[in-house]
C-alpha positions as CSV (number, residue, x, y, z in Angstrom):
1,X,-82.7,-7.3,314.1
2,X,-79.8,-5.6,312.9
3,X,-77.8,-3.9,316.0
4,X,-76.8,-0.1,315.2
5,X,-72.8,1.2,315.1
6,X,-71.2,0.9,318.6
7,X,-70.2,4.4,320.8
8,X,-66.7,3.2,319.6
9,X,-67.9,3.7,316.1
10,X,-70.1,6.8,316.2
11,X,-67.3,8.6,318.5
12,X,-65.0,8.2,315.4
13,X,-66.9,9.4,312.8
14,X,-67.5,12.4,315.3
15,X,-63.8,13.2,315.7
16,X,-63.3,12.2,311.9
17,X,-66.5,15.2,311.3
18,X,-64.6,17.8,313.8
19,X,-61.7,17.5,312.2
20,X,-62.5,17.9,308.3
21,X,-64.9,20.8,309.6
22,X,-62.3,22.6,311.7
23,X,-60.2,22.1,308.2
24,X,-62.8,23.7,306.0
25,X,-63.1,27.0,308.5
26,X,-59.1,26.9,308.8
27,X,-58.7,26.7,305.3
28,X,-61.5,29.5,304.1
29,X,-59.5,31.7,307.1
30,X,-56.1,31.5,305.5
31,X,-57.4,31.8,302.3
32,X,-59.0,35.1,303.1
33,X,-55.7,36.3,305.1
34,X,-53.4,35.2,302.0
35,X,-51.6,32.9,304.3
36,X,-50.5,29.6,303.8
37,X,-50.5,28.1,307.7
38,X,-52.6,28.3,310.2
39,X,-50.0,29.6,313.1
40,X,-50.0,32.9,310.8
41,X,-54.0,33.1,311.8
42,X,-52.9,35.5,314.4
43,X,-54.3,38.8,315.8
44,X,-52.1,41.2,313.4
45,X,-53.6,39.2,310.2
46,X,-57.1,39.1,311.3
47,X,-57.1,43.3,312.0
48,X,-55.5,43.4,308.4
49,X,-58.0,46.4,306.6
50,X,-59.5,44.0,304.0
51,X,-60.9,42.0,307.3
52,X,-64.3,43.0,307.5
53,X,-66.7,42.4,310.3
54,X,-69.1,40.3,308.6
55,X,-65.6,37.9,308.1
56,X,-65.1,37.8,311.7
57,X,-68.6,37.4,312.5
58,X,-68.9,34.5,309.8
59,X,-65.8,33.0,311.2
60,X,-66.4,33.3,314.4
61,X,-70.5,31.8,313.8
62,X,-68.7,28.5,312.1
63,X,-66.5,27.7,315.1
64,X,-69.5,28.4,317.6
65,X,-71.4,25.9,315.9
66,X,-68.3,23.5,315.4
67,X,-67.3,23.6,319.3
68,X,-70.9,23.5,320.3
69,X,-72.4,21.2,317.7
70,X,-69.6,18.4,318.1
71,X,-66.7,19.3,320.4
72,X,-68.5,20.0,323.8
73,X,-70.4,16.5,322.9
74,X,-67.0,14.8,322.3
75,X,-65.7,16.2,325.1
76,X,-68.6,14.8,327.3
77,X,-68.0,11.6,326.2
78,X,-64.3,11.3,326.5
79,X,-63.9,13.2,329.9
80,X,-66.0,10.4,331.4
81,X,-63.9,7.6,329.9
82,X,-60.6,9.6,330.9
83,X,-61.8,9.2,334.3
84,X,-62.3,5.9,333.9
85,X,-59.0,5.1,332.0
86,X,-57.2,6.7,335.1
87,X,-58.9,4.7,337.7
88,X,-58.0,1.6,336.0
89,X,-54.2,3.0,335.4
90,X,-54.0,3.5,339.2
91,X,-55.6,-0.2,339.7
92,X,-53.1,-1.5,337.5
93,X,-50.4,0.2,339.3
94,X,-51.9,-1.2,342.6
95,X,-52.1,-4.6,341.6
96,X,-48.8,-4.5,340.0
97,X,-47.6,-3.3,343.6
98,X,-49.6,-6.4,344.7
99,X,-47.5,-9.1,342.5
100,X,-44.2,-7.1,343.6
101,X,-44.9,-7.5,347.1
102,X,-46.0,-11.3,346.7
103,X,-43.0,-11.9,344.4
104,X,-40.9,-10.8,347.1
105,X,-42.5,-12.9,349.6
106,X,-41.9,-15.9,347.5
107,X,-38.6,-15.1,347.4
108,X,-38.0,-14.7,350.7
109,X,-40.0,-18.1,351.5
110,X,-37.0,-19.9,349.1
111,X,-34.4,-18.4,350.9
112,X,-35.8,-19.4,353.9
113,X,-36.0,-22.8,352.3
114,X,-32.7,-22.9,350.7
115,X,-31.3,-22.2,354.1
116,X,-33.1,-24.5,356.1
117,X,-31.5,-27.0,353.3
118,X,-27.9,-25.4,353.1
119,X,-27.8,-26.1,357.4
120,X,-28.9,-29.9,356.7
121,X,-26.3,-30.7,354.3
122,X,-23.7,-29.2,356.7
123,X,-25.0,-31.1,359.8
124,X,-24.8,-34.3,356.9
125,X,-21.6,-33.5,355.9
126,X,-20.4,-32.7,359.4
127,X,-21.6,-36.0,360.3
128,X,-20.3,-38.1,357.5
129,X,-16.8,-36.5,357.5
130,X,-16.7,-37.3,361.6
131,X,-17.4,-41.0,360.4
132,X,-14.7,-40.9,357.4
133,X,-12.2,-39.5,359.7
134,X,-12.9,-42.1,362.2
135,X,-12.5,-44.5,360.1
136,X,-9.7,-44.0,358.5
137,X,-8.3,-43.3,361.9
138,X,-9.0,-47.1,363.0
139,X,-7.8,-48.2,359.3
140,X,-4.5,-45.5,359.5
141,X,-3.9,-47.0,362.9
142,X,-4.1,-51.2,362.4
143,X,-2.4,-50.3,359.2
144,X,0.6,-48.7,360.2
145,X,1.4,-51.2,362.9
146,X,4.7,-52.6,362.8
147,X,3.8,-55.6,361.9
148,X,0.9,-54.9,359.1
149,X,4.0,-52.7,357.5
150,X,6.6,-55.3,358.0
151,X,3.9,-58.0,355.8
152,X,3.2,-55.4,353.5
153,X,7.0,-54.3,352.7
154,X,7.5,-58.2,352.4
155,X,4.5,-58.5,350.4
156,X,5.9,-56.0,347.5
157,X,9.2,-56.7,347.7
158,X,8.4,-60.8,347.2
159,X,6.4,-59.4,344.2
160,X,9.2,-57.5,343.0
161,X,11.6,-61.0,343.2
162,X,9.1,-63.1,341.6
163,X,8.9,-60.6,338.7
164,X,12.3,-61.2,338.3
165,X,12.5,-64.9,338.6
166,X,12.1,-67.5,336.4
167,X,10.7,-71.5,336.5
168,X,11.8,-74.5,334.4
169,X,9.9,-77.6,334.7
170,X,10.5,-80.8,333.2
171,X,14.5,-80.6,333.3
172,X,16.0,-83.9,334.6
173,X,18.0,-84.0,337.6
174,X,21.0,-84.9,337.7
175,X,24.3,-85.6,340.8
176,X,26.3,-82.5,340.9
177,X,24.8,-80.8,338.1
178,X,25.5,-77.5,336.9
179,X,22.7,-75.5,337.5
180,X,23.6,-72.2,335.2
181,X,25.0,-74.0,332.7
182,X,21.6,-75.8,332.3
183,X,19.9,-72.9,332.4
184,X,22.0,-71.2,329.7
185,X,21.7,-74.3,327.1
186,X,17.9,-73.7,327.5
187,X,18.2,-70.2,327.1
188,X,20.3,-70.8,324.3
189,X,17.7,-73.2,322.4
190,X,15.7,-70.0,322.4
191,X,17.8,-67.8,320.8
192,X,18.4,-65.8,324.4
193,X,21.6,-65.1,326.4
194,X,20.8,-62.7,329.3
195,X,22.6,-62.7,332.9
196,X,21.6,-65.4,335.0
197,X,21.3,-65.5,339.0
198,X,20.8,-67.3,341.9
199,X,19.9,-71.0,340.1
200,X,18.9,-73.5,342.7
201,X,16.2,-76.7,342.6
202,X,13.0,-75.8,344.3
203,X,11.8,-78.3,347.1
204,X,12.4,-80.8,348.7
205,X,14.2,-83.6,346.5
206,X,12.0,-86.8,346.3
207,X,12.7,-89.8,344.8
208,X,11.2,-90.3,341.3
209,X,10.5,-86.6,341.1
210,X,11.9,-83.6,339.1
211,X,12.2,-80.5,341.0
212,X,11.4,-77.3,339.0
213,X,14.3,-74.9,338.9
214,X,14.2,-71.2,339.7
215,X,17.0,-68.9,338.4
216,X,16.8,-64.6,337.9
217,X,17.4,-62.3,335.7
218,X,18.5,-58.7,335.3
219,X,14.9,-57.2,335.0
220,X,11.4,-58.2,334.5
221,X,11.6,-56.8,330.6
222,X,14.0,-59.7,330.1
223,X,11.5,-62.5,331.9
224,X,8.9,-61.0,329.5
225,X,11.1,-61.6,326.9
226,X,12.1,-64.8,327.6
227,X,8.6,-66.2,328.6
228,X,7.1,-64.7,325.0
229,X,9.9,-67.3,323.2
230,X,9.3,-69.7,325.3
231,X,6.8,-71.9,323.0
232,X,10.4,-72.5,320.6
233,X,11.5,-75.1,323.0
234,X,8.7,-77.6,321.6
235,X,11.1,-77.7,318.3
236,X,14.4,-78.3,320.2
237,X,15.0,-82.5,320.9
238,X,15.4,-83.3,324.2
239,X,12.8,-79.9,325.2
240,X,9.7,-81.1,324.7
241,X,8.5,-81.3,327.5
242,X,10.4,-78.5,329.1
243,X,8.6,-75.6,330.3
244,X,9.7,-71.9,331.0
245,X,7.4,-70.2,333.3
246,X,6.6,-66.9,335.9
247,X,7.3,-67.7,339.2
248,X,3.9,-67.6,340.7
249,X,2.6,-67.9,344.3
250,X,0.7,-71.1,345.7
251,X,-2.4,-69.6,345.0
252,X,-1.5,-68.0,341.5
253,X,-0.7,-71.6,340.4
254,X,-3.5,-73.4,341.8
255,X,-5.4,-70.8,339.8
256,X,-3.7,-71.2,336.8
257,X,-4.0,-75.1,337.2
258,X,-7.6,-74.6,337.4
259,X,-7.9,-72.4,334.3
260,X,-5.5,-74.8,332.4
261,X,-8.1,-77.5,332.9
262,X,-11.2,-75.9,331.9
263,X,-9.2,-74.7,328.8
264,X,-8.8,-78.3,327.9
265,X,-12.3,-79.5,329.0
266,X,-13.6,-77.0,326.6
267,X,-11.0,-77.8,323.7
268,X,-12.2,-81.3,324.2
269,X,-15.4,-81.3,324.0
270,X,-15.5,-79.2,321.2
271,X,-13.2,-81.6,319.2
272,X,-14.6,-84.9,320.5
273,X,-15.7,-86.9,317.8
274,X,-19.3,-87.8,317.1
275,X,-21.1,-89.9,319.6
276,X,-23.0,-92.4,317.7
277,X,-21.6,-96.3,319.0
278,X,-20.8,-99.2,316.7
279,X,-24.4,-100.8,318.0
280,X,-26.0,-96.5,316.7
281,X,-24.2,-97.9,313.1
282,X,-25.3,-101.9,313.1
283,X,-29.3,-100.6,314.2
284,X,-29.3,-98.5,311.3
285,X,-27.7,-101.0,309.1
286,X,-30.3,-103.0,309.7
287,X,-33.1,-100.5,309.4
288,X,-32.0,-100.2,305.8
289,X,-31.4,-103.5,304.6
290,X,-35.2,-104.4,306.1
């Protein structure tokens, strides 16, 4: 069953009917008046002497049945949904009120939020900067006693020494030898002639044993420098087995000992030679010939 045109429908083709009739009667008017627009329909054109009464009459008939015949039925129509267009306007401005209102609850609610959280974080950060403080109070105090400064002053300027000093091992000792004229002829051998202080054998002198020598230079540059050219000595005779290097701490050389070791471990291992025996060789010897 087919279902016939919606209101929606019929009330356009009502307004479309009014309209293109209201046209017509318009048109017929200004034609009759000699005018060409319908604001010149006025009173002083329609009492013009070729106006007649059965012209007004006629006119006046059309618009009758116009007005009654489809605008008074339009009109009941649309003044019921104008109603009805304004209720829902003023709903939508209530319920629009309504999401305001909850919007700025919402709002409110995360500022409350935000400064229940800001007054944590300071409580937090009033706590943990009390601890720092402390801290550092204890650690500002045990470090500046006199005698935590006094070890750390000797501490750097001990650094500061050894970064200027030098060690030669493997140079025989001899009775009333010259110490910096030694060390220059090594320094020599490696193409270097810097300033040299304070040369003196380190230890205690044992019998069989060859103290290392410590001497100084101007500036730690210059120990760099010398150290780098160190490796020329293996070329020079009687240097082979003299060595040139930093002047370390107990602990910096048992460390380096222990590095030096595992460096050769390593290098050994990786060149050893293949580990099949003379008996590996004969067994397979004899595998073959059988």
């Amino acid at each position: 069953m087919e279902e016939g045109p919606s209101s929606t429908t019929v009330n356009k083709r009502l307004i479309e009917f009014l309209v293109k009739e209201r046209e017509m009667l318009m048109k017929n008017i200004r034609d009759d008046l000699g005018v060409t627009s319908s604001s010149e329909v006025n009173a002083r054109n329609l009492s013009k002497r070729n106006i007649t009464k059965e012209n007004l009459c006629s006119w006046l008939e059309r618009m009758s049945i116009i007005l009654n015949s489809n605008a008074v039925p339009l009109l009941q129509i649309t003044v019921p949904k104008a109603d009805r267009c304004e209720k829902l306007e003023q709903e939508k401005i209530k319920d629009q009120f309504t999401i305001i209102k909850l919007q700025d609850e919402v709002l409110k609610k995360k500022d409350e939020e935000v400064e229940v959280m800001k007054q944590a974080m300071k409580q937090t950060v009033k706590r943990e900067i009390t601890s720092y403080a402390s801290a550092v109070t204890k650690s500002c105090a045990t470090a500046l006693a006199p005698a935590n400064i006094g070890k750390a002053v000797k501490t750097v300027v001990d650094k500061d020494e050894r970064l200027r000093n030098v060690i030669i091992y493997g140079l025989p000792e001899t009775t009333e030898e010259n110490l910096p004229d030694k060390v220059e002829s090594i320094l020599l051998g490696i193409n270097e002639k810097p300033i040299v202080k304070d040369c003196c054998r380190v230890g205690p002198k044992k019998s069989g044993a060859v103290r290392p020598i410590k001497f100084r230079l101007s500036n730690r540059d210059i120990v760099h420098q010398v150290l780098r050219k160190s490796h020329l000595l293996r070329n020079k005779e009687g240097c082979q087995n003299v060595y040139l290097c930093p002047d370390r701490t107990k602990e910096e050389r048992t460390a380096f000992k222990l590095s030096r070791e595992k460096k050769k471990a390593v290098e050994k291992a990786q060149y050893q030679s293949p580990s099949d025996t003379e008996d590996d060789v004969l067994l397979m010897l004899r595998r073959g010939s059988g």
